[in-house]
Short mmCIF file of the C-alpha atoms (twelve columns), coordinates in Angstrom:
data_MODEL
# 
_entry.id   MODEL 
# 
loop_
_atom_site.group_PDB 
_atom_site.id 
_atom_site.type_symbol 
_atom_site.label_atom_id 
_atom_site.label_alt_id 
_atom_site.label_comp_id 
_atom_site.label_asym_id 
_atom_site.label_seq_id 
_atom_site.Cartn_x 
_atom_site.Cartn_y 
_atom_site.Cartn_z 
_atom_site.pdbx_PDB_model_num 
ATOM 1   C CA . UNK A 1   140.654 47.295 85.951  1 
ATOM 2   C CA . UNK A 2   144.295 47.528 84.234  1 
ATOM 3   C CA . UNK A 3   146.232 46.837 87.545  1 
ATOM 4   C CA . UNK A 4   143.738 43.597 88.185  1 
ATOM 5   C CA . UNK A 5   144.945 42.438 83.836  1 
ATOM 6   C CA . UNK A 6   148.414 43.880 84.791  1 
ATOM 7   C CA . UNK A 7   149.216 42.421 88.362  1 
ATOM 8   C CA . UNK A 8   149.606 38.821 87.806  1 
ATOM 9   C CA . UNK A 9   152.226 39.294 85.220  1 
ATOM 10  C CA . UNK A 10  154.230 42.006 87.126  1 
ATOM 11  C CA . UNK A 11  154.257 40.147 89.953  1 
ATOM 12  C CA . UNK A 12  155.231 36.915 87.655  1 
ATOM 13  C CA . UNK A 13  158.061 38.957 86.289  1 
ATOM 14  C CA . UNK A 14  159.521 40.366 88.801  1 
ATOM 15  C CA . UNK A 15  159.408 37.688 91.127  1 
ATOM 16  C CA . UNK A 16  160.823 35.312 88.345  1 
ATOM 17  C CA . UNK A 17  164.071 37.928 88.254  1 
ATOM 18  C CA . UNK A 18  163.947 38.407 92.341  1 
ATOM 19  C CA . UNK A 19  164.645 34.086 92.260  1 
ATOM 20  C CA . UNK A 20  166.737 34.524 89.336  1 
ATOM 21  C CA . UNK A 21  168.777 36.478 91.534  1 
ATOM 22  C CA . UNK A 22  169.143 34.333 94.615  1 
ATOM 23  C CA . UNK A 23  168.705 30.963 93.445  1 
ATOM 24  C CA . UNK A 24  169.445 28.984 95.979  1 
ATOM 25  C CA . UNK A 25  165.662 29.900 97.077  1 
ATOM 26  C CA . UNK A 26  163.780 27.933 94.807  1 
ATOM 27  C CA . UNK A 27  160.098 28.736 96.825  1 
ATOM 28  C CA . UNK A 28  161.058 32.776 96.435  1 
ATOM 29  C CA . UNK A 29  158.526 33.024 93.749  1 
ATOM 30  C CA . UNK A 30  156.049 31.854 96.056  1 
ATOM 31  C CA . UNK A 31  156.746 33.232 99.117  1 
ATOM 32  C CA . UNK A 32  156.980 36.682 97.759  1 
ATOM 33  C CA . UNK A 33  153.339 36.061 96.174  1 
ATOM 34  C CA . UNK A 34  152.066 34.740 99.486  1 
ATOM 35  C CA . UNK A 35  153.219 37.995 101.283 1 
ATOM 36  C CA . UNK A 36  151.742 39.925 98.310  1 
ATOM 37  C CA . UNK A 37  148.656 38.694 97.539  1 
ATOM 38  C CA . UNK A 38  147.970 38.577 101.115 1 
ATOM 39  C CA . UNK A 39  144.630 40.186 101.969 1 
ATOM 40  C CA . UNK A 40  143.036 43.107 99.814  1 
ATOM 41  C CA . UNK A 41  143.815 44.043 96.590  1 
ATOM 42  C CA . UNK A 42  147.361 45.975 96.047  1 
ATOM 43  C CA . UNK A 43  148.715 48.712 93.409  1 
ATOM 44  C CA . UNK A 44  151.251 47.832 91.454  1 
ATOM 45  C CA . UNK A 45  153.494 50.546 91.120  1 
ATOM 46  C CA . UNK A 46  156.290 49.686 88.056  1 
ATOM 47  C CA . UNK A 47  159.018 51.145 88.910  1 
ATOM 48  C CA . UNK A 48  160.931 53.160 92.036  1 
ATOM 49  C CA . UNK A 49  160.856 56.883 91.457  1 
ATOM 50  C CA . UNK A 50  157.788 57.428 93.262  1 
ATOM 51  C CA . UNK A 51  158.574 55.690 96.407  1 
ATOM 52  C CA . UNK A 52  162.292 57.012 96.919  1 
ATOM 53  C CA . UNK A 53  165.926 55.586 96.217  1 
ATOM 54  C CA . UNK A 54  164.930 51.985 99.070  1 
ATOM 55  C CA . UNK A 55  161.510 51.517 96.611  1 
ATOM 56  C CA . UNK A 56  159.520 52.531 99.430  1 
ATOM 57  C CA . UNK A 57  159.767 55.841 100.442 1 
ATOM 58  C CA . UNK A 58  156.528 58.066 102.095 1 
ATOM 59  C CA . UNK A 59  153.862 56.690 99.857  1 
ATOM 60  C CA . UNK A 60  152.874 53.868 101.526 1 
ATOM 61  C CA . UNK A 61  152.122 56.192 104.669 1 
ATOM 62  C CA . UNK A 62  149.444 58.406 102.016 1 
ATOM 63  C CA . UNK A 63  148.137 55.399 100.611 1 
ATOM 64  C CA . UNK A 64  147.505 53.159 103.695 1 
ATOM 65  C CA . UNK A 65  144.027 54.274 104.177 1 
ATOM 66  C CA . UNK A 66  143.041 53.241 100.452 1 
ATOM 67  C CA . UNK A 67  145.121 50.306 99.074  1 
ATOM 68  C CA . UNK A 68  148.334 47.849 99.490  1 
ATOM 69  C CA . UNK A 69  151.162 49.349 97.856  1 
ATOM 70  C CA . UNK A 70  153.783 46.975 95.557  1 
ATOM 71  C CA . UNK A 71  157.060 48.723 93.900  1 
ATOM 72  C CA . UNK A 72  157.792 45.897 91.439  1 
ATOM 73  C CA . UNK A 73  161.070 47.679 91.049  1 
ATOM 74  C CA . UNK A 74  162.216 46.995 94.877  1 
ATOM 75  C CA . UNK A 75  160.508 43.433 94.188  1 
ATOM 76  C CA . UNK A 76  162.740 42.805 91.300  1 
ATOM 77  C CA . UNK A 77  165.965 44.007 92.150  1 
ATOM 78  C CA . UNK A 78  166.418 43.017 95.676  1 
ATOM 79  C CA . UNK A 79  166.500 39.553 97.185  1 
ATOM 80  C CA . UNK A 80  162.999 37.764 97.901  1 
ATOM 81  C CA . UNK A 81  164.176 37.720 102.089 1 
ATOM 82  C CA . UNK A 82  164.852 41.478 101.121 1 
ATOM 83  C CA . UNK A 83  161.188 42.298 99.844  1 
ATOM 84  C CA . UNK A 84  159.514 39.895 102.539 1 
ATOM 85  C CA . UNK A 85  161.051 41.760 105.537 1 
ATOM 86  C CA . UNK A 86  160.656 44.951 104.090 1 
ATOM 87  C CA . UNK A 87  156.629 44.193 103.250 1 
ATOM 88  C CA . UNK A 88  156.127 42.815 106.915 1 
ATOM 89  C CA . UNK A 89  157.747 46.260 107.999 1 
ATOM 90  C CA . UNK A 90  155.022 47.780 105.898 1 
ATOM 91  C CA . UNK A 91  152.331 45.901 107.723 1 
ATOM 92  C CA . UNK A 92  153.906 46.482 111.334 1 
ATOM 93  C CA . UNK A 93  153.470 50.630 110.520 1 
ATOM 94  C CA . UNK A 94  150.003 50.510 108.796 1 
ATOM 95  C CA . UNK A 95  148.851 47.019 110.516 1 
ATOM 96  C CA . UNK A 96  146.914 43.577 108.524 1 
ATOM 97  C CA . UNK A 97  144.007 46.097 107.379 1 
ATOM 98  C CA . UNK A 98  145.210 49.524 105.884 1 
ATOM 99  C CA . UNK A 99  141.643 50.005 104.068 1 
ATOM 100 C CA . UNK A 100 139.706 52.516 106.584 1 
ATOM 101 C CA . UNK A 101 137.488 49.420 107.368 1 
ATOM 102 C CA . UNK A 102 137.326 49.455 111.594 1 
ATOM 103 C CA . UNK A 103 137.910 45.681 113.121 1 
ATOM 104 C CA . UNK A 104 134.900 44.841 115.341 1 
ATOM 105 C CA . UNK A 105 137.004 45.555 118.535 1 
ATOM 106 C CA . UNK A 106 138.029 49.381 117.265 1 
ATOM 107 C CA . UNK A 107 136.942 52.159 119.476 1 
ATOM 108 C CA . UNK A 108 133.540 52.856 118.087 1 
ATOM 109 C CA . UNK A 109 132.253 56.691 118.269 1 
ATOM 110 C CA . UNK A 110 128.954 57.255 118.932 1 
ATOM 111 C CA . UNK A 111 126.183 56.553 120.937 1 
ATOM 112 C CA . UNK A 112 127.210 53.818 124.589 1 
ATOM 113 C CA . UNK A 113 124.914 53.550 127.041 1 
ATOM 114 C CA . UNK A 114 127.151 53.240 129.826 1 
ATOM 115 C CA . UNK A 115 128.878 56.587 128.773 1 
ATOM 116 C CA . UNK A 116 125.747 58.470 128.541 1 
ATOM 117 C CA . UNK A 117 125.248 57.524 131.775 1 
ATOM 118 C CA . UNK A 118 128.514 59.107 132.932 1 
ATOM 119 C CA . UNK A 119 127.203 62.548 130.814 1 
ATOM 120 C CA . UNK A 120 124.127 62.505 132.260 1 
ATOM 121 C CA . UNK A 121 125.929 62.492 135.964 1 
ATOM 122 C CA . UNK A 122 128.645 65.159 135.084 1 
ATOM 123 C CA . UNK A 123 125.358 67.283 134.058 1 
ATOM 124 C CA . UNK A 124 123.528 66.856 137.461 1 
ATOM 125 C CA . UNK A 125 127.307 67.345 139.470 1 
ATOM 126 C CA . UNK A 126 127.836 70.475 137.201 1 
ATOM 127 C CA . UNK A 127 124.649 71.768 138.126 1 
ATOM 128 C CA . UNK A 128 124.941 71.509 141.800 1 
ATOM 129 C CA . UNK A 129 128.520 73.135 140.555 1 
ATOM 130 C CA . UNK A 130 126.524 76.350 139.861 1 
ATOM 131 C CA . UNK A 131 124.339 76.520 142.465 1 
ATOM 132 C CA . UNK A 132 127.638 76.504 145.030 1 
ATOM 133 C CA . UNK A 133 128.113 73.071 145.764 1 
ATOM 134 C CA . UNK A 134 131.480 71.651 144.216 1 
ATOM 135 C CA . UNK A 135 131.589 67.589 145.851 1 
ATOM 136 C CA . UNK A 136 129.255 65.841 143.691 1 
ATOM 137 C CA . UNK A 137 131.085 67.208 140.508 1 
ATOM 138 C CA . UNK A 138 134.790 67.090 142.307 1 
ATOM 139 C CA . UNK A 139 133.548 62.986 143.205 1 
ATOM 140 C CA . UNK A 140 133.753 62.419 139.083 1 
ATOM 141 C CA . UNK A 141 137.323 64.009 138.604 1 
ATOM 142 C CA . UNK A 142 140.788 61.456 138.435 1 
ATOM 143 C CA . UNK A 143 142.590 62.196 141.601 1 
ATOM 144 C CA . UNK A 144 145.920 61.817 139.565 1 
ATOM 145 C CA . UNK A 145 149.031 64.092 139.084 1 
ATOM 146 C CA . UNK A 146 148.525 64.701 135.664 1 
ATOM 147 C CA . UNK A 147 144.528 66.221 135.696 1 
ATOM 148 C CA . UNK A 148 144.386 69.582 134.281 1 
ATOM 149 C CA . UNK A 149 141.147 72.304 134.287 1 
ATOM 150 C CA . UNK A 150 141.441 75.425 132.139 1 
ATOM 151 C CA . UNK A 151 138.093 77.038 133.182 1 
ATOM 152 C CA . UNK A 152 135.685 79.258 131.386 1 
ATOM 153 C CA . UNK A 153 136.608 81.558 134.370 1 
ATOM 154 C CA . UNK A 154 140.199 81.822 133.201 1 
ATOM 155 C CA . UNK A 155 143.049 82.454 134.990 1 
ATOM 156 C CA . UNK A 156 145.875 80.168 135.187 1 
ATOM 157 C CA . UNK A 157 145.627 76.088 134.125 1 
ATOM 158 C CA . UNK A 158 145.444 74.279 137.167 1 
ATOM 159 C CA . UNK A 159 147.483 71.087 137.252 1 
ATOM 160 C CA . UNK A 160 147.512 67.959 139.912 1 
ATOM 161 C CA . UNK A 161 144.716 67.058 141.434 1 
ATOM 162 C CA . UNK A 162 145.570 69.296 144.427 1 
ATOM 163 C CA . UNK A 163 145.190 72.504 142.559 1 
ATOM 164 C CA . UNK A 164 142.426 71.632 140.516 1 
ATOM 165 C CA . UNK A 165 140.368 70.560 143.557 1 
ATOM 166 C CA . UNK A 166 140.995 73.848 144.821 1 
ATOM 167 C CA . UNK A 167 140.053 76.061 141.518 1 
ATOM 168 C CA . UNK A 168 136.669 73.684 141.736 1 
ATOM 169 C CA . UNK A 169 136.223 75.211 145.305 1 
ATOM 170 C CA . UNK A 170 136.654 78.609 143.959 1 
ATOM 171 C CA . UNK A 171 134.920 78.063 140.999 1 
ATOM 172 C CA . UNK A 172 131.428 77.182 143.624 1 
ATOM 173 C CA . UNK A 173 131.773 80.705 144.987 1 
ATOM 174 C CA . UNK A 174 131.663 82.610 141.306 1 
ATOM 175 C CA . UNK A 175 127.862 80.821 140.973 1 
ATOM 176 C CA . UNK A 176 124.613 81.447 142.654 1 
ATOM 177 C CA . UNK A 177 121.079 80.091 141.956 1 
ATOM 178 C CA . UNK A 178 122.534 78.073 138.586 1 
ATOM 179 C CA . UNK A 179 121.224 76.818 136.007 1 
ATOM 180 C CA . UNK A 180 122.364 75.226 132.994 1 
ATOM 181 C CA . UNK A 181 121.475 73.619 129.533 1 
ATOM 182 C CA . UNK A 182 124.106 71.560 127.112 1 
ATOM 183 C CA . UNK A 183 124.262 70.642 123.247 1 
ATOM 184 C CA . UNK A 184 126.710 67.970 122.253 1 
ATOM 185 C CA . UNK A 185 128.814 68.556 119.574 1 
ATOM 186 C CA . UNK A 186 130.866 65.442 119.098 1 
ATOM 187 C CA . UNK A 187 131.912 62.937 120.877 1 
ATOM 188 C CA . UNK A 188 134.637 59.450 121.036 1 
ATOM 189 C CA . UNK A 189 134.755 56.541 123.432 1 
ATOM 190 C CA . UNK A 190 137.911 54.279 123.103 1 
ATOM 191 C CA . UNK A 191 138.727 51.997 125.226 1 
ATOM 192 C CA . UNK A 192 140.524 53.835 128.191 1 
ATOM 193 C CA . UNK A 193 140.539 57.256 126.429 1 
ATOM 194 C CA . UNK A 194 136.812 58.967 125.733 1 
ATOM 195 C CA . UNK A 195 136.218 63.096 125.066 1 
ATOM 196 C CA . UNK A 196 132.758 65.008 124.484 1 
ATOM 197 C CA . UNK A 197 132.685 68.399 122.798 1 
ATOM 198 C CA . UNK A 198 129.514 70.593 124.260 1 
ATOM 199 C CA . UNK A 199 127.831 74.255 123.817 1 
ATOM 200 C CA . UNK A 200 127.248 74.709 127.560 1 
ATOM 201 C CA . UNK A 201 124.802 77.971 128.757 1 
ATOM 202 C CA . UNK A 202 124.619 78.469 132.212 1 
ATOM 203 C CA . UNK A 203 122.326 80.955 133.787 1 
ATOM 204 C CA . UNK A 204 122.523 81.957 137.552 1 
ATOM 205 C CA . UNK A 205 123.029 85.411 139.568 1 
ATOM 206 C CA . UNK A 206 126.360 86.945 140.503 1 
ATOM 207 C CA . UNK A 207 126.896 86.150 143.980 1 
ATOM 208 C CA . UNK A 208 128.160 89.895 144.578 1 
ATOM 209 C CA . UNK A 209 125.095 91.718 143.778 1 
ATOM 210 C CA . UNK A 210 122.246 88.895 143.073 1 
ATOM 211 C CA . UNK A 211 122.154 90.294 138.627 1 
ATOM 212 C CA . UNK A 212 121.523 87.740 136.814 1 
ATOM 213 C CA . UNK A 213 123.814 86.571 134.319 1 
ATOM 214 C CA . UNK A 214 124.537 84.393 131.123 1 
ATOM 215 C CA . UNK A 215 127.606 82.283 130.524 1 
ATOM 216 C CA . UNK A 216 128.338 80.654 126.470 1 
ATOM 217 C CA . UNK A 217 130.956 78.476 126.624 1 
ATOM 218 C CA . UNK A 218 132.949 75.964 124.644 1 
ATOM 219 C CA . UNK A 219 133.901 73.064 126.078 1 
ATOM 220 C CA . UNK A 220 136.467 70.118 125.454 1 
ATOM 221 C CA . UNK A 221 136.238 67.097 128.383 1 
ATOM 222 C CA . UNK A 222 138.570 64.279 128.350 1 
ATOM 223 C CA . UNK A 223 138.053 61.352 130.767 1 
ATOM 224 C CA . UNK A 224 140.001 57.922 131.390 1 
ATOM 225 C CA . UNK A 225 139.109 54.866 132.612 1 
ATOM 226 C CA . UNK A 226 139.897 54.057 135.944 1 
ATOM 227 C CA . UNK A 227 139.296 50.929 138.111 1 
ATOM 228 C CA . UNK A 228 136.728 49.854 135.772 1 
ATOM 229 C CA . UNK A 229 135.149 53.761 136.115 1 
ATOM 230 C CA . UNK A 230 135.483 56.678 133.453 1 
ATOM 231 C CA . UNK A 231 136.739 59.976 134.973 1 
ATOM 232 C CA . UNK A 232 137.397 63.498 134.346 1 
ATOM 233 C CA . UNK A 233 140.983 63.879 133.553 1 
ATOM 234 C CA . UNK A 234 140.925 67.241 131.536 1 
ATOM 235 C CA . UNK A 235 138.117 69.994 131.439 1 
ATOM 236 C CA . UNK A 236 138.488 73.504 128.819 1 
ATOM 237 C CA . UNK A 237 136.047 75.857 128.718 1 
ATOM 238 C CA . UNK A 238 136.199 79.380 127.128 1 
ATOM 239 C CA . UNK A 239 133.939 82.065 126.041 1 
ATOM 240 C CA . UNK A 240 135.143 82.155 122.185 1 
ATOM 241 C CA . UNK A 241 131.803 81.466 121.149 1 
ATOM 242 C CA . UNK A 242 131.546 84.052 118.365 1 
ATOM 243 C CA . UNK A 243 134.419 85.240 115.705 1 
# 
């Protein structure tokens, strides 16, 4: 409530002495409002301590999630050209919006049809997975350079498609009879970039001796969008289930 009483006359002020000092541009006063005022509602902070010896400093990078930031020092002792460059800096590094209020084209997480459906066909691949039959779930995988799978097996991270079609071939033989149930944790789809966070419990019978056995695991998978198509490009699993 004081900063809305308070602003106009700051901003009056010290744009009156920022015109006062360059005179010869007589629509300063303006201009710096324009860039100020702007969109959303910014803090006036009197005075250049708290942002550093250029008036800006790191606090616009802690405050850029909850308001516009305005050093009416910097404002008043450098040039209006001076202030106007150094605000559309500002908005460059934090962009038009700094308020934690998502654009309607952000990345949305949450519930997406079409990536359910891609869940709901790693599940059926990664079952066939653990009843010995690696294609359907090697079918969903990036064939790029730069896939990686860090297994709930262990063992070394396999890089390149290459090797990690190979540890999937491996990883066929360690399964028989499989069976497995999921819970979703979390979850983000972007735009090229999407991950999912499960609890995964697999139950089958060790292919050595038929006992049947019971694998927890944690599990990170990343996938990118490729040729219209989202795909595995990163898979961790571990047993840490427990402290």
């Amino acid at each position: 409530m004081i900063t809305r009483f308070l602003f106009p006359a700051l901003v009056l002020f010290a744009s009156v002495l920022a015109s006062a000092q360059n005179p010869s541009t007589p629509t300063a006063t303006l201009r710096v409002q324009a860039q100020v005022l702007g969109t959303g509602t910014p803090i006036v902070l009197p005075g250049g301590g708290l942002l550093g010896a250029d008036g800006w400093g790191g606090l616009p990078a802690v405050l850029v999630k909850t308001h516009r930031v305005v050093n009416v020092q910097s404002l008043a002792v450098q040039s209006p050209d001076y202030f106007v460059g150094e605000w559309r800096k500002f908005q460059q590094r934090v962009g038009p919006n700094p308020t934690g209020a998502q654009s309607p084209a952000a990345p949305q997480a949450g519930t997406t049809p079409a990536f359910d459906a891609v869940l709901d066909e790693v599940e059926a691949a990664q079952v066939q997975l653990v009843s010995g039959q690696p294609g359907a779930f090697k079918m969903l995988w990036s064939n790029s350079d730069d896939v990686t799978l860090s297994g709930g097996l262990g063992g070394a991270i396999a890089k390149g498609w290459a090797h990690v079609s190979e540890r999937l071939d491996w990883v066929a033989t360690q399964y028989l009879d499989g069976a497995r149930t999921h819970q979703e944790v979390a979850r983000y789809v972007g735009q090229d970039l999407a991950y999912v966070v499960l609890r995964e419990t697999i139950r089958f019978k060790s292919p050595a001796d038929r006992r049947p056995m019971i694998q927890e695991l944690r599990v990170t998978q990343v996938f990118r969008r490729e040729g219209g198509r989202w795909r595995i490009v990163h898979r961790h699993a571990d047993s840490q289930v427990t402290k």
